[in-house]
N, C-alpha and C positions, 0 to 999 in steps of 0.2 A: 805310243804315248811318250810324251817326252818326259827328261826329269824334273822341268818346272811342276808340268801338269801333274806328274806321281808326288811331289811335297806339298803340290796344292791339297791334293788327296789326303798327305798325310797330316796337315793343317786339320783339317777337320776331324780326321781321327784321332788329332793326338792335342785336342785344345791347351793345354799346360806350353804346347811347344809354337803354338801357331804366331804368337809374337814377334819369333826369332826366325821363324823359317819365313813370313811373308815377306818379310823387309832385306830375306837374303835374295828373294827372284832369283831362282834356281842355283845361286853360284855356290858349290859345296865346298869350295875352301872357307868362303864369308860365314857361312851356316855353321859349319864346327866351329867357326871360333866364336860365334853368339852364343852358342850351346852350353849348356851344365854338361858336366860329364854321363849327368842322367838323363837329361833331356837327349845328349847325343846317343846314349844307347837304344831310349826309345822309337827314336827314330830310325836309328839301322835296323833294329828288328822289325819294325811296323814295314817298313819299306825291302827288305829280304822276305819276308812274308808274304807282302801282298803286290808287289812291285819287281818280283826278281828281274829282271832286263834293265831296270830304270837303276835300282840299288848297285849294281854293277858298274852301272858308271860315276854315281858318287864315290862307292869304295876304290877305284881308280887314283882320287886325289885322298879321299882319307888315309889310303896306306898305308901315304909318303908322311903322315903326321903321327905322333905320340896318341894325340889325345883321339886322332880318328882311330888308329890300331887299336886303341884298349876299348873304345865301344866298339869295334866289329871282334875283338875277341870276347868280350862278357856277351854275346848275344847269346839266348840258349839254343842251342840246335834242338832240341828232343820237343820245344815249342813251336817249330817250323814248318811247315808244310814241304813233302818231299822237294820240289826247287829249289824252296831256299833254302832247304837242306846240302842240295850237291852245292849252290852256291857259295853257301858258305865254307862249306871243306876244301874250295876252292881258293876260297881269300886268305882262309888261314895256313892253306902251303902254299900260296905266292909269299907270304908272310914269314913262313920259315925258313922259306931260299933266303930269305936276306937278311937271315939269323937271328929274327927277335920269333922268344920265345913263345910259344901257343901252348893252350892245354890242351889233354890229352882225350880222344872222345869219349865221350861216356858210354858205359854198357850199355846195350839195349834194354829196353823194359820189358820185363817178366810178365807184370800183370797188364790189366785194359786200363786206361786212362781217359777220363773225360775231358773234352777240352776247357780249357778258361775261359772267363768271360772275354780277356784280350786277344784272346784268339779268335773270336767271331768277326765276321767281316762288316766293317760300317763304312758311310762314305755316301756323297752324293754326287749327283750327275745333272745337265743342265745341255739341254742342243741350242742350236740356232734356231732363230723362226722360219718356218715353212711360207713357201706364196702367200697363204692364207691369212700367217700372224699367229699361227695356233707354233707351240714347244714341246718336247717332251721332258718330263723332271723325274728322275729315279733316287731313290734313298734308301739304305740298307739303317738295318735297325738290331741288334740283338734280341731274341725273344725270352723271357723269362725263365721259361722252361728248357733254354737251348734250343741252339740253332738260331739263323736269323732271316727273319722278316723282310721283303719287299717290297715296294713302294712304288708304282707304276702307274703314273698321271698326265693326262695332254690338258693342257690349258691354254686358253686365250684370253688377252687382256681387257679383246672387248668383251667377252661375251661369255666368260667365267669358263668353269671347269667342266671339260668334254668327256671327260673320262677317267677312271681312278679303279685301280684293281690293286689288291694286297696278296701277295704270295707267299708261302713257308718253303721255299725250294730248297733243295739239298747243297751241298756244300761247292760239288762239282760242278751242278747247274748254276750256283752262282759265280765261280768262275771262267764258267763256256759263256756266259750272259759279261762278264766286265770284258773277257776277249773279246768280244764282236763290240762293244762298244769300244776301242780303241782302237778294233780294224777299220770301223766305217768311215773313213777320212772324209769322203763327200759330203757326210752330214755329221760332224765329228760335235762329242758330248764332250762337255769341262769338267772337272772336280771343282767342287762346290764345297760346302758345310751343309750338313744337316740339315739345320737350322734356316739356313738361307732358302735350302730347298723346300721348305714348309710355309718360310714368309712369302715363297712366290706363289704357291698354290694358294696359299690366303689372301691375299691379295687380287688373284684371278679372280678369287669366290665373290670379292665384292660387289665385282660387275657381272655375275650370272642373269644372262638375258631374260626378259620376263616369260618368254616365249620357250626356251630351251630350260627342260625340270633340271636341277644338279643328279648328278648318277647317286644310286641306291648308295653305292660303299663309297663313297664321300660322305653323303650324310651320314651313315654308321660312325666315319672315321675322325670326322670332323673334329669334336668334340675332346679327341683324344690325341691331339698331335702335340699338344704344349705347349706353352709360352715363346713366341720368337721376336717379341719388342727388340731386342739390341742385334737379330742380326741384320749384317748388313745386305743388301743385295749387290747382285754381281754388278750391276750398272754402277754402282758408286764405287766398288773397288776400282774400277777402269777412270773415275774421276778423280779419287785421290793420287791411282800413280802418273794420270797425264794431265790432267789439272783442268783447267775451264779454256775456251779460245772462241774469242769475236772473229774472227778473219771473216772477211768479206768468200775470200779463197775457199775457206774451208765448206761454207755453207754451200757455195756454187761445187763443190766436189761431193758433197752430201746428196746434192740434187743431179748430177752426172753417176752417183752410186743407185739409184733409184731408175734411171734412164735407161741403163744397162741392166736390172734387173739383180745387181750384186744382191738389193734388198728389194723388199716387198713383193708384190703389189700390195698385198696387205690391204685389197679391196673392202667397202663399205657395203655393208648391207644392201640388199636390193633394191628393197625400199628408198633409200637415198640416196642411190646413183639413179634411180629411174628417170627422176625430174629432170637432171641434169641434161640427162639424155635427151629426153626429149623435147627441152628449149633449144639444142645446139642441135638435132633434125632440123626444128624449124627453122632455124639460121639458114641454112644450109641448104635446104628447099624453095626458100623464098624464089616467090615469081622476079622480084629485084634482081638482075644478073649486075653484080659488081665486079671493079677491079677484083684482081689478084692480090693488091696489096691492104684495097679495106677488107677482103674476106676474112684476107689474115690478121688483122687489126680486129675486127670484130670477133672471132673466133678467141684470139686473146683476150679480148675482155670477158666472154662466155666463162672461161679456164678459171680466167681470176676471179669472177664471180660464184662460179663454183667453190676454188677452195679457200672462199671465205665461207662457203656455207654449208661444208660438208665440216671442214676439221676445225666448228666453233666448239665452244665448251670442252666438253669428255673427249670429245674427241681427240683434240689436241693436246690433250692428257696423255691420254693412249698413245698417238705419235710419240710424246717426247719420252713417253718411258720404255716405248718399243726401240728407240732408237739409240738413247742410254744403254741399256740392254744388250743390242747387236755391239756398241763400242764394245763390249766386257769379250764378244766373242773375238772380234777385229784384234782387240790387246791379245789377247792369250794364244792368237794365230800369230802374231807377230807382224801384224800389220796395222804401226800406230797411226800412218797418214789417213787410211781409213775409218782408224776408231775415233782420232781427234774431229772426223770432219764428221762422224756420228754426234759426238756430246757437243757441238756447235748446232747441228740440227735439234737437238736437245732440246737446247737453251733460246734455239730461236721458238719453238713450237709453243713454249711458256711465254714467251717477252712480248714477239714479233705479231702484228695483224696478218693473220694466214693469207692474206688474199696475198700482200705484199711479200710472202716467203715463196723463195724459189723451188724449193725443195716440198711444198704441199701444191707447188703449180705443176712439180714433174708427176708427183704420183696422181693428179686427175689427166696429165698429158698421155700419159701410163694405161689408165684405164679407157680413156677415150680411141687410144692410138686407131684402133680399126675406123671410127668412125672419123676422126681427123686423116686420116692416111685418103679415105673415099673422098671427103670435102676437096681434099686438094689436086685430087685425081680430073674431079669433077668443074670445077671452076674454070671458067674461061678467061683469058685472058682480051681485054679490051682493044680494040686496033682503032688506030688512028681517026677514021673514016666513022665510026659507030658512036665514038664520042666527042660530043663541044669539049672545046676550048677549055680547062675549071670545072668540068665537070667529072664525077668520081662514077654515076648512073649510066648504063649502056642498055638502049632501049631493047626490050624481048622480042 
């Protein structure tokens, strides 16, 4: 995990500080000098705590400053989990080598210590969408009684929430469970907000298929998540730092993202690809043996007429917020060409008559491809001798 993604992390954990740490994008000289000297302690200890590898390279540039030295030295060590415990004894005699002063460790503790409520691990998590369209959302919670709560939910935009389990795991299990989420780079999970990660699962819920029941502990849970009117979703974060874009360009890259399978297929119900399917068999079949180039002309119109009648209404809902959505992961991989030519896919899927968008013509070109790939395999080409003069028809 990089150190944006760990202050994104701690954005959410540390709400009082999230103002100053979003609009630093990762850069930790900018950050301390945004910071209160208490906000800046917060944050080193949240991030030595739950972050050690990531804290490590902020304190690298904090060091070298006044105001970074005095919050990595006020951090409490006896509040740390063993890492960021060596970590820290670490920073404070790189600290001493160059003669500013550190305090001295404190005794060990005699008696048993219950941990703080700051000390419970909170934070949320957010993947990319699967082939399907379906995510996973995870969200740590502190529990009442001590210790903390688990959050483990897959949802799809079209077709509400697939799954939702709640766990009281031990401390270690929750940090074997953030390691593997920050090893799996193939299908790699963001830091989120709470909050954010709740208004996505609410939001799933509101399209729960009439056919698919919501899971037992969703409806249990439901009820009890809180209030998320002001957060924002990850999709809009990625629109506020790279803005809106018409480009003819970008929309055609949106639909070359979809071609190669960067994104989707994000297939339609079965029910509403079937039809589709089988008007462009019959195309296809016709006893008419055509050119090559009206097969192709015909078959395009098929496509376009398709995804004008696949991704009307909701549908196109769901496009442009699935696609919103993937910007937010595209930004936070550091790949803005692709996330801008996401929020243009966006904006067309809201604006644009789908038949006439490139990018709802790739993903029915997408799901057809086996049956277009046989069309074109199959079609003969016309010779001289079999067709008049003006004529496009080759007799059977």
């Amino acid at each position: 995990m990089s150190l944006a993604d760990a202050l994104e992390a701690a954005a959410g954990a540390l709400p009082a500080e999230a103002d100053a740490i979003r609009p630093a994008n990762g850069d930790a000289a900018r950050l301390l000098a945004t910071l209160s000297s208490e906000g800046a302690l917060r944050v080193a200890a949240w991030l030595i705590a739950e972050r050690s590898a990531d804290a490590e390279e902020l304190a690298q540039v904090w060091c070298e400053e006044p105001a970074g030295q005095a919050a990595l030295l006020a951090v409490d060590e006896a509040a740390l989990p063993k890492e960021g415990r060596k970590l820290l004894r670490r920073l404070r005699h790189r600290l001493r080598t160059r003669g500013v002063a550190t305090p001295e460790p404190a005794p060990a503790p005699t008696v048993a210590r219950l941990p703080g409520l700051s000390e419970e691990l909170t934070g949320a998590f957010v993947t990319g969408f699967d082939p399907m369209g379906a995510r996973q959302v995870w969200w740590l919670e502190p529990q009442p009684g001590g210790g903390t709560r688990l959050f483990e939910c897959v949802i799809d935009d079209a077709r509400g929430v697939l799954a939702f389990e709640v766990y009281s795991p031990t401390r270690s299990d929750l940090r074997r469970f953030l390691k593997n989420l920050a090893a799996n780079s193939g299908f790699p999970a963001y830091a989120i907000e709470v909050a954010t990660a709740k208004a996505l699962v609410l939001r799933a819920a509101q399209r729960q298929a009439g056919e698919r029941s919501a899971p037992k502990r969703w409806v249990e849970w439901r009820g009890r998540l809180g209030a998320t009117d002001t957060a924002r979703l990850p999709g809009a974060l990625a629109q506020e730092a790279l803005g809106s874009s018409v480009a003819r360009e970008a929309l055609d890259a949106a639909a070359q993202l979809v071609a190669t399978e960067r994104i989707g297929p994000w297939p339609p119900l079965r029910a509403v690809l079937t039809p589709v399917v089988e008007r462009l068999e019959s195309a296809l079949e016709s006893p008419l043996v055509v050119s090559a180039a009206t097969r192709r002309e015909q078959v395009a119109r098929l496509v376009e007429e398709a995804a004008g009648e696949i991704f009307s209404g909701a549908a196109a809902a769901v496009a442009s917020h699935r696609f919103r959505e993937a910007a937010f992961g595209f930004w936070r991989s550091a790949d803005e060409e692709a996330a801008r030519a996401c929020l243009t896919a966006a904006a067309a899927f809201e604006r644009e008559p789908t038949g006439d968008n490139p990018v709802a013509r790739a993903f029915v070109e997408l799901w057809l491809r086996p049956l277009l790939s046989a069309g074109d395999e199959t079609t003969p080409a016309p010779s001289a001798e079999e067709a008049p003069e003006g004529s496009l028809l080759v007799r059977p």
